[in-house]
Each structure stands twice: as structure tokens, then as C-alpha cells.
C-alpha positions in Angstrom: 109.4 108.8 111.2 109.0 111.5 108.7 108.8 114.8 110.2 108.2 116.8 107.2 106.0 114.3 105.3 103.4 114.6 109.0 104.2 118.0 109.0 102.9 118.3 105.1 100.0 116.5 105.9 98.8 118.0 109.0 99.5 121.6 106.7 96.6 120.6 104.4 94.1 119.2 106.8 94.8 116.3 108.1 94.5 112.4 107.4 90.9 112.6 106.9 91.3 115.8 104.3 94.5 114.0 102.2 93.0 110.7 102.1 90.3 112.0 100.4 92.2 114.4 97.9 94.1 110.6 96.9 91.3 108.2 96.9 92.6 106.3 99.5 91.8 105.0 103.1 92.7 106.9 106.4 94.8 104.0 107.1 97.3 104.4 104.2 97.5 108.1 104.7 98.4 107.0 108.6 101.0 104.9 107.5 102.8 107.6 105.4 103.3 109.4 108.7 106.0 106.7 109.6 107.1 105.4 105.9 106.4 108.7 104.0 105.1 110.0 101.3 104.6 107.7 97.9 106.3 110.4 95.2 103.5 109.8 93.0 101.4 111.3 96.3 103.4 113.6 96.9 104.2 115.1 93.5 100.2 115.4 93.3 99.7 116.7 96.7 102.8 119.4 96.0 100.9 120.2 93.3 97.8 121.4 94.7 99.6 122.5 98.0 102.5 124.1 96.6 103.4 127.1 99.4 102.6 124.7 102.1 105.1 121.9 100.5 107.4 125.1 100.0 107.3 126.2 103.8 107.8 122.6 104.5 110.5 120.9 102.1 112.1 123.6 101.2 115.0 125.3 103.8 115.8 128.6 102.8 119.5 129.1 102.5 120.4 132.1 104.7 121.8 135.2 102.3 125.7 135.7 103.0 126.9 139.0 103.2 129.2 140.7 100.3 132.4 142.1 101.7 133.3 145.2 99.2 
């Protein structure tokens, strides 16, 4: 399964909302839930949704501390 991808999807609306941003069927959004994300999808979808794909996909690194 792919956490993030659901996670992503769920962060802009839902299955209903995404499949209807792509032109596609409910069903085929489902299924992205367990094979993930086409890139072509998701580089579109990033686009529109960039600070939820940033919240999701992208770990911030925690800052280290400079010793002087």
C-alpha cells in the first residue's frame, strides 16, 4: 500500500474530488491507493496541490546544531 500517495489523495478531497480533477473513473483513483500514483498524475496533481504534496512527500530534515 502507499501511504503517502492515500494520504495525498485524501489531502485534496478524496477519490470522488481527484478523479474528477484527472478525467478518470472513481475506480482508477481507488486503485492508486494500493499501486500508487501514475507520475503523469501525480506531477499534475503536485502541481495544483503543491503545499499538500509538500506536507506529504516531503520529510523535513531536522536542523543540526553548530558547535562553535
Amino acid at each position: 500500500m502507499y501511504e503517502k500517495d492515500e494520504l495525498f489523495i485524501e489531502s485534496i478531497g478524496g477519490v470522488t474530488k481527484v478523479a474528477k480533477l484527472c478525467g478518470i473513473t472513481r475506480g482508477a483513483v481507488s486503485q492508486w491507493k494500493n499501486n500508487g500514483i501514475p507520475k503523469a498524475q501525480l506531477n499534475f496533481l503536485k502541481t495544483l496541490y503543491a503545499k499538500e504534496y509538500m506536507a506529504i512527500y516531503i520529510e523535513k530534515q531536522p536542523k543540526i546544531a553548530k558547535n562553535s
